[in-house]
MIDRENRO-489279 format. One record per residue: residue number from 0; x, y, z negated of N, C-alpha, C in turn; residue in three letters. Coordinates in steps of 0.1 Angstrom, whole numbers, padded with zeros to 4 digits. Last residue first. Layout:
SITE   nr    n.u    n.v    n.w   ca.u   ca.v   ca.w    c.u    c.v    c.w  rest
SITE  NUM      X      Y      Z      X      Y      Z      X      Y      Z   ALA
...
***
This chain:
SITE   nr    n.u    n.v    n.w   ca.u   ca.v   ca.w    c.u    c.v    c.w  rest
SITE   97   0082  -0110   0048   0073  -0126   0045   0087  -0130   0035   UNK
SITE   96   0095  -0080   0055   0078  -0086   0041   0082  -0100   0039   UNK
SITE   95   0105  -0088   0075   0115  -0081   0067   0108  -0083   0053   UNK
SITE   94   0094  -0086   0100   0091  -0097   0094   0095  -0097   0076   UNK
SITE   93   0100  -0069   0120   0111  -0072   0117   0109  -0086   0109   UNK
SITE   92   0073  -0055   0124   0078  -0066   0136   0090  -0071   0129   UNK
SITE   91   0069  -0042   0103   0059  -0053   0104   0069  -0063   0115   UNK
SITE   90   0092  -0019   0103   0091  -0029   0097   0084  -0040   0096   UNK
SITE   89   0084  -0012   0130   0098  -0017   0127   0097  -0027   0116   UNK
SITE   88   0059   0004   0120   0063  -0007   0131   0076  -0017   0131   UNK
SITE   87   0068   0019   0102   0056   0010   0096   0059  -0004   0108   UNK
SITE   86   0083   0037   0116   0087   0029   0108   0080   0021   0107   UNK
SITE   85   0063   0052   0138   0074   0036   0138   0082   0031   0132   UNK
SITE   84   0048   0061   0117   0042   0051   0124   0053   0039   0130   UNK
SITE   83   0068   0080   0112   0061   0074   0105   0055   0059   0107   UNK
SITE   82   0070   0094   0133   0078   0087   0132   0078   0083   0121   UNK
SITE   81   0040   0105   0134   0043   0098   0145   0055   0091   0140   UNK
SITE   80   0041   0119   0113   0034   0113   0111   0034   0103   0125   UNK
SITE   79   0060   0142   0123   0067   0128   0112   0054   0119   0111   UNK
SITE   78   0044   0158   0144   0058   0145   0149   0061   0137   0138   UNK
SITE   77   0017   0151   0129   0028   0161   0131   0035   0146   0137   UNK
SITE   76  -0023   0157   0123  -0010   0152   0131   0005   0157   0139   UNK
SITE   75  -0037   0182   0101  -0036   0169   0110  -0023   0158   0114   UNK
SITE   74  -0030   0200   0077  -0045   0192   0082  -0046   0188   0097   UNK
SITE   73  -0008   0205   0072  -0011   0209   0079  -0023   0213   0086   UNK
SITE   72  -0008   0188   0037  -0006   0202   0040  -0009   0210   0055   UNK
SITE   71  -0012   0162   0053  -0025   0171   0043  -0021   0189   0041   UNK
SITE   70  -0007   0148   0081   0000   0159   0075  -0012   0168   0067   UNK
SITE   69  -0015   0116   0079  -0016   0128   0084  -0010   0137   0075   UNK
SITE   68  -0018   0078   0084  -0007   0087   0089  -0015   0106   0087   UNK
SITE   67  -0030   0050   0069  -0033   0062   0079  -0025   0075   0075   UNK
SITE   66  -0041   0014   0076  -0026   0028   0069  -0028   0035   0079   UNK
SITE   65  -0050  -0009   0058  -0053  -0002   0066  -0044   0011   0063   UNK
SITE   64  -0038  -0043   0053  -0042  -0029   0051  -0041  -0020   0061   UNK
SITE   63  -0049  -0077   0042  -0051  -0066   0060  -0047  -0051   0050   UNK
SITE   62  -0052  -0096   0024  -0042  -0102   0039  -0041  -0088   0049   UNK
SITE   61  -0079  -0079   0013  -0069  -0095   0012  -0067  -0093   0027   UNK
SITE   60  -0063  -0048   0017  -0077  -0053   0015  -0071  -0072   0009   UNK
SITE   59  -0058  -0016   0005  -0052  -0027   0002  -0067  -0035   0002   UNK
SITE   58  -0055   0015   0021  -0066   0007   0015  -0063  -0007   0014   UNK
SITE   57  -0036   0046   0022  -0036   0029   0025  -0048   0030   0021   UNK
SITE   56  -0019   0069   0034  -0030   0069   0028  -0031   0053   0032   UNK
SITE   55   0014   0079   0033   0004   0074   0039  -0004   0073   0028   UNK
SITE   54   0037   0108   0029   0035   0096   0025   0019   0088   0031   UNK
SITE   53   0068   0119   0034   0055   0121   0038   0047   0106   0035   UNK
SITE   52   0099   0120   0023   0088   0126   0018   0072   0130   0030   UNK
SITE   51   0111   0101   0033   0108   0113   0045   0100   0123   0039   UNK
SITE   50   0115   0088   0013   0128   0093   0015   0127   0105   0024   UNK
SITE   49   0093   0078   0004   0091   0086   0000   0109   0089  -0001   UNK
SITE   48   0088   0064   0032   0080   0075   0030   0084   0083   0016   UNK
SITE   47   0102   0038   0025   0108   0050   0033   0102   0063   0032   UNK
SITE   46   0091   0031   0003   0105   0035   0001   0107   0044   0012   UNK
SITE   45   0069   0025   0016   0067   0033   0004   0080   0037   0003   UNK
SITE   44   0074   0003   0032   0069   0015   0038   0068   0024   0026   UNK
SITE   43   0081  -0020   0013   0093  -0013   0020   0086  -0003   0027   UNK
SITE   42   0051  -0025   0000   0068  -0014  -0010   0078  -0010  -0003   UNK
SITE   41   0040  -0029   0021   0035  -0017   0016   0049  -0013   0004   UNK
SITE   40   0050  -0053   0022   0049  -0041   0031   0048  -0030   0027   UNK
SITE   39   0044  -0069   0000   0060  -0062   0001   0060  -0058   0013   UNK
SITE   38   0015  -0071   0007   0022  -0058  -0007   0034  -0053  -0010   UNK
SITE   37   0017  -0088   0028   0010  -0068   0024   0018  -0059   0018   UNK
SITE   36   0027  -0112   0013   0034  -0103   0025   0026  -0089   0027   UNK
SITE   35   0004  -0110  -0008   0015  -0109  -0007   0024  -0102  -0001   UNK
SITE   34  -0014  -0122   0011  -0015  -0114   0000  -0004  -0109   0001   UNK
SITE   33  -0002  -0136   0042  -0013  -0135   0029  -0013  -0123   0020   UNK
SITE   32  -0004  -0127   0071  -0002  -0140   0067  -0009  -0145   0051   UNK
SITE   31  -0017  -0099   0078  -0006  -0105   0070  -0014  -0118   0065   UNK
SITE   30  -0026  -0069   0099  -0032  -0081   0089  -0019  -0089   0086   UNK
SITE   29  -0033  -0034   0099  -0023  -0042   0101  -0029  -0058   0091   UNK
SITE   28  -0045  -0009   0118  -0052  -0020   0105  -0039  -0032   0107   UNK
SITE   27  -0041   0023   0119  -0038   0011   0118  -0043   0004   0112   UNK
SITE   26  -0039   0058   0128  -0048   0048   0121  -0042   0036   0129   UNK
SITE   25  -0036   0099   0119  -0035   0085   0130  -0036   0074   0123   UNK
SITE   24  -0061   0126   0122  -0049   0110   0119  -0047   0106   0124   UNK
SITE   23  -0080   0141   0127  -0075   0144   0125  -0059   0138   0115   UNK
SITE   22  -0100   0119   0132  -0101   0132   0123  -0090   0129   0120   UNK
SITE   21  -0079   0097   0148  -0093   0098   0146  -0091   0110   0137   UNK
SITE   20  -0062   0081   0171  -0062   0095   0165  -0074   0093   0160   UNK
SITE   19  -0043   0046   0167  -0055   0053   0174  -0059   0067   0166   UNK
SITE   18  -0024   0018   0177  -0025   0030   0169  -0039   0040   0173   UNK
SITE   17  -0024  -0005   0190  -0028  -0003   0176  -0032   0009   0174   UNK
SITE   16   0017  -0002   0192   0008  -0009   0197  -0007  -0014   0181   UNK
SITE   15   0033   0021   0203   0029   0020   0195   0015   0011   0194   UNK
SITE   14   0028   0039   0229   0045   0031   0227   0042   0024   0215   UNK
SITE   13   0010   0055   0225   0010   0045   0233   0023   0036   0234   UNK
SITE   12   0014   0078   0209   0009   0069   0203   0004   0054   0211   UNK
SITE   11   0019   0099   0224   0032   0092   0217   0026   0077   0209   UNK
SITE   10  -0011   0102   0238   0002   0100   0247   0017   0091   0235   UNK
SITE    9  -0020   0115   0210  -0027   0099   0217  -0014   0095   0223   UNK
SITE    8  -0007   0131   0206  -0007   0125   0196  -0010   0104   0201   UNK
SITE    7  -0015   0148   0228   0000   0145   0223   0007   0137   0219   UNK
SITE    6  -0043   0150   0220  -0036   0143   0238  -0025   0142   0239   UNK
SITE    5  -0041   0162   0200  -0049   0151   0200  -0042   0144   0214   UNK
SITE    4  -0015   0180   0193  -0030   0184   0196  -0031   0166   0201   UNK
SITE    3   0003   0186   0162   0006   0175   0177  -0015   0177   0182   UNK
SITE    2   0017   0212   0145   0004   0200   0144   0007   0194   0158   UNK
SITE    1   0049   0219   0134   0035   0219   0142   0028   0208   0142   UNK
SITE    0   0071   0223   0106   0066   0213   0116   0052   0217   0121   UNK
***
């Protein structure tokens, strides 16, 4: 898989509401009702990532985590780190956590 150049990444990343490239990532701050609903985000986005084997970088805050998408072996942004993202989407809008 190829790296996605920044203007690629940005462009796929408009269907995707939030999303934004920074070094060489892609980036979300997602917030939640409470504790909790986070954390069973974070286990149904863990299941998938580790079926696509690519896995996110988090920072578990109260009610908000922050999830960032990059290809470490590539050192940037790949198409999975984009269909990555609309998992994480699918799942926040599905509610599928509360």
């Amino acid at each position: 898989m190829s790296l996605l150049s920044n203007v690629e990444a940005t462009k796929q990343l408009k269907l995707l509401d939030g999303w934004s490239v920074e070094s060489n990532a892609i980036k979300k701050e997602y917030i939640f009702d409470s504790y909790m609903d986070s954390i069973r985000f974070i286990n149904l986005l863990a299941e998938k990532a580790e079926k696509k084997n690519h896995h996110p970088d988090l920072v578990v805050g109260w009610c908000k985590i922050n999830l960032v998408f990059t290809s470490h072996d590539l050192g940037g942004v790949t198409q999975l780190c984009i269909k990555m993202a609309q998992e994480a989407e699918k799942i926040f809008s599905s509610k599928d956590f509360s």
